[in-house]
C-alpha positions as CSV (number, residue, x, y, z in Angstrom):
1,X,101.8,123.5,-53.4
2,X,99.1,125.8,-52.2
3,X,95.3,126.6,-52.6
4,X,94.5,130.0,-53.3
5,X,91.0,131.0,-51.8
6,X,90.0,131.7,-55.1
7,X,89.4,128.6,-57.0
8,X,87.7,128.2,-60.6
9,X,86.7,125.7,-62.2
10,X,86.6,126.3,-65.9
11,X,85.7,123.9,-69.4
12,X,88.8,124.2,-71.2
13,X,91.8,126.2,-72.2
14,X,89.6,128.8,-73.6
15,X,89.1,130.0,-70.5
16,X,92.3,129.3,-69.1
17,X,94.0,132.0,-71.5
18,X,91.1,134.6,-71.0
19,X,91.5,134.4,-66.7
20,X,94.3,132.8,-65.7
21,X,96.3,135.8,-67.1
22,X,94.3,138.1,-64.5
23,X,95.8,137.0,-61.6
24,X,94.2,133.5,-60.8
25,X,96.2,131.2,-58.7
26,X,94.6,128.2,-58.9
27,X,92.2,126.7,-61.3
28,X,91.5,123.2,-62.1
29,X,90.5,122.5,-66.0
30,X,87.3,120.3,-66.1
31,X,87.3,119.0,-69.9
32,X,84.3,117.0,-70.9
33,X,83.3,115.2,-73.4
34,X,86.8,115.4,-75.6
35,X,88.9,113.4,-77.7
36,X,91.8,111.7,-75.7
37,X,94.0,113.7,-78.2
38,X,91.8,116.9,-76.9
39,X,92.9,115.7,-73.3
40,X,96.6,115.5,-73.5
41,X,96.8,118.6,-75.8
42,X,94.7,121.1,-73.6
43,X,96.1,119.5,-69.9
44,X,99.6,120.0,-71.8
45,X,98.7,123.5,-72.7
46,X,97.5,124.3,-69.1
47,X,100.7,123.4,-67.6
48,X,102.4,125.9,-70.0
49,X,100.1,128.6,-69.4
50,X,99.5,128.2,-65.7
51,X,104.1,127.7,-65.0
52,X,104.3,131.0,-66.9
53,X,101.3,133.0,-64.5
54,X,102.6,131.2,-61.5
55,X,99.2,129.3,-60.8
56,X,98.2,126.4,-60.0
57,X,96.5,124.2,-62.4
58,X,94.6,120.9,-61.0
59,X,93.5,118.6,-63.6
60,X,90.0,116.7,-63.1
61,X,89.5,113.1,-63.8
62,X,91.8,112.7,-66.0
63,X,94.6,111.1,-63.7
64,X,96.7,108.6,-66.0
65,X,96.9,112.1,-68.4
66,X,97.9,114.0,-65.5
67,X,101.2,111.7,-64.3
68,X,102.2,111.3,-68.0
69,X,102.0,115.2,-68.4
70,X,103.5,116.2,-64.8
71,X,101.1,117.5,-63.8
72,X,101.5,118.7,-59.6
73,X,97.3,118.3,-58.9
74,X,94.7,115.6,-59.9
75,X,91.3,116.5,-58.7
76,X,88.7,113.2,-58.3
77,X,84.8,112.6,-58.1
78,X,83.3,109.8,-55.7
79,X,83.3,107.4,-58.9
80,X,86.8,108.4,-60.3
81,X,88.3,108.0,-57.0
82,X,86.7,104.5,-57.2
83,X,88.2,103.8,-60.5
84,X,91.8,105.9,-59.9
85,X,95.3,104.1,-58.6
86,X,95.5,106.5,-55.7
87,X,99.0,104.9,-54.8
88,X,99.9,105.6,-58.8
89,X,99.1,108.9,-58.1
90,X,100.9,109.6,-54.9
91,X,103.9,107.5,-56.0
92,X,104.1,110.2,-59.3
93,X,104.0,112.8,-56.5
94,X,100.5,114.9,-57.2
95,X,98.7,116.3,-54.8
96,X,95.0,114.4,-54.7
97,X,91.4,116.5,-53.7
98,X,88.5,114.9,-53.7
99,X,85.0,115.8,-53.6
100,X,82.1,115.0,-50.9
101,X,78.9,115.2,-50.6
102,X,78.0,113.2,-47.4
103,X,79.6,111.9,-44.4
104,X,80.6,108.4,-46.0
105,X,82.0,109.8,-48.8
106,X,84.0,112.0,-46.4
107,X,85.1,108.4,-44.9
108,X,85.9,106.7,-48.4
109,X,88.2,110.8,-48.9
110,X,89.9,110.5,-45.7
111,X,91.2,106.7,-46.2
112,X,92.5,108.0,-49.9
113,X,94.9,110.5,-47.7
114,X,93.8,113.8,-50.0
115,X,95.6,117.1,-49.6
116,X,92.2,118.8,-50.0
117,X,88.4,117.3,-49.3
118,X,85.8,119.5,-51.2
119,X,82.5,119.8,-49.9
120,X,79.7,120.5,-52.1
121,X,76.9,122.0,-53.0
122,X,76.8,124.5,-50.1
123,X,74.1,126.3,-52.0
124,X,71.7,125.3,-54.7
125,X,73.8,125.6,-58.4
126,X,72.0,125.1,-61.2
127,X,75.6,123.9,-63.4
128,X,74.7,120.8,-63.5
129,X,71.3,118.1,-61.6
130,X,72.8,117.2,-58.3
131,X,70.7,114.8,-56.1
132,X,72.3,116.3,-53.1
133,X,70.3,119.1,-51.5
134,X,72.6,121.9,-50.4
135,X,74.9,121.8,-47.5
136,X,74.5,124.9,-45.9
137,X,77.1,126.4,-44.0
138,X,76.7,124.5,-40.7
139,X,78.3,121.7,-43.1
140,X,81.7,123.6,-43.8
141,X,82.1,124.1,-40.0
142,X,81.7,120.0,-39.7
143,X,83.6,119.4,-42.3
144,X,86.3,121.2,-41.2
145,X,86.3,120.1,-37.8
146,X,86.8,116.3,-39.0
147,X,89.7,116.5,-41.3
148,X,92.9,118.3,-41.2
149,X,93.7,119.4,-44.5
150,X,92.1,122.3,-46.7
151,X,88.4,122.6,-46.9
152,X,87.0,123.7,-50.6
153,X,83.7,124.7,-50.8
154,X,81.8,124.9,-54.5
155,X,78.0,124.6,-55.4
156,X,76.1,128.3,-55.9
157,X,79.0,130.5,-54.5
158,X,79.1,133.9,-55.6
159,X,81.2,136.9,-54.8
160,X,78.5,138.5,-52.7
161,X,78.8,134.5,-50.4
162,X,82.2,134.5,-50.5
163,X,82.8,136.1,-47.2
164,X,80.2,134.2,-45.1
165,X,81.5,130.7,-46.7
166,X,85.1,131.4,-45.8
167,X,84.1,132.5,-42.2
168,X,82.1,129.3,-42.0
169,X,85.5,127.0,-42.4
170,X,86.3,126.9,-46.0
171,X,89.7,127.2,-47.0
172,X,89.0,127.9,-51.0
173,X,85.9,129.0,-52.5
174,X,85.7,127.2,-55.9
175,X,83.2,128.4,-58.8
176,X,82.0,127.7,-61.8
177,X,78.8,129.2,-62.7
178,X,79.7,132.7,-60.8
179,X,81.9,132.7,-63.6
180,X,82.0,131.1,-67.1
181,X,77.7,132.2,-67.0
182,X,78.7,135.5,-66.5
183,X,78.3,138.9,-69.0
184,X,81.7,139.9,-68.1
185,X,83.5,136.8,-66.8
186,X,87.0,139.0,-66.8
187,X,85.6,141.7,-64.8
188,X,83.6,139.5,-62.1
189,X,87.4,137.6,-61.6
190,X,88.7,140.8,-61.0
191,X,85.5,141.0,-58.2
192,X,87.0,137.6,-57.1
193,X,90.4,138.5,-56.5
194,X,89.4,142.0,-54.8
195,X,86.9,140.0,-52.7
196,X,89.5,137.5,-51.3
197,X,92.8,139.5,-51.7
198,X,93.5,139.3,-47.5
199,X,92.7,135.4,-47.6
200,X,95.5,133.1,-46.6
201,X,96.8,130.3,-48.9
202,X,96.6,126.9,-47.7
């Protein structure tokens, strides 16, 4: 399984159907706030849409849905990973990210054994409060210096950041504001994937 440089992060199937159809080859579906019918139905759906565009979806949070599903990628928070049967997971054979957002929840990732560490926010986003101040990209180049898996950067990334983030370490670029805020969401993908077309895939 493999990260494309590329990475959004999008609210529900919705979106899925309007941009993974594009050309997206990865994209994790970050569902809040729904029913646990909601859950299973739209993770589910995901799987269908993203086997029949050749992408890969990761699931967020929702890891016990995930393995039931078959799904290949869970993707965990500081306090899901806390909560999460990591060997449950590896034993149903997904691949685990996880973010960070300081160097001892970089420790806590590592001794989890994830096949990708995110790194976040490496500019100011204004998705969501975070109490972390941004990371800048001296932080990437740490980052990727201490582990030895892929590197995915999120927090304020745009099109026009892309290049300098990936030059800085980062493996995968993933975004959510750049995107689902956006007037023309289908055209600024097609940005995305124009952007990062000679990245490699880790």
């Amino acid at each position: 399984m493999t990260l494309h440089a590329f990475y959004p992060v999008l609210p529900d199937i919705g979106w899925l159907r309007r941009l993974v159809p594009l050309g997206v080859k990865t994209v994790q579906l970050r569902l809040k706030d729904a029913t646990q019918e909601e859950i299973g139905l739209q993770i589910a759906e995901s799987l269908e849409l993203c086997a029949a565009h050749d992408c890969q979806l990761i699931v967020n949070d929702y890891w016990r849905e995930a393995i039931d599903l078959g799904a290949g990628y869970i993707h965990l928070g500081q306090e899901d990973l806390a909560g999460a049967d990591v060997t449950a997971i590896k034993s149903a054979g997904l691949k685990l990210g996880i973010s960070t957002h300081s160097h001892e929840e970089l420790a806590i990732a590592l001794e989890a054994g994830p096949d990708y560490v995110a790194l976040g926010p490496v500019y100011e986003t204004k998705l969501k409060k975070m109490k972390w101040a941004p990371q800048g990209l001296e932080r990437i180049e740490a980052w990727k210096a201490a582990i030895d898996c892929p590197l995915v950067a999120i927090g304020g990334i745009t099109v026009e950041r892309a290049r300098g983030v990936l030059d800085a370490g980062a493996d995968s670029l993933a975004v959510v504001t750049d995107i689902v805020t956006h007037e023309d969401p289908e055209g600024r993908v097609g940005m995305w994937l124009e952007e990062v077309a000679d990245a490699p895939m880790r």
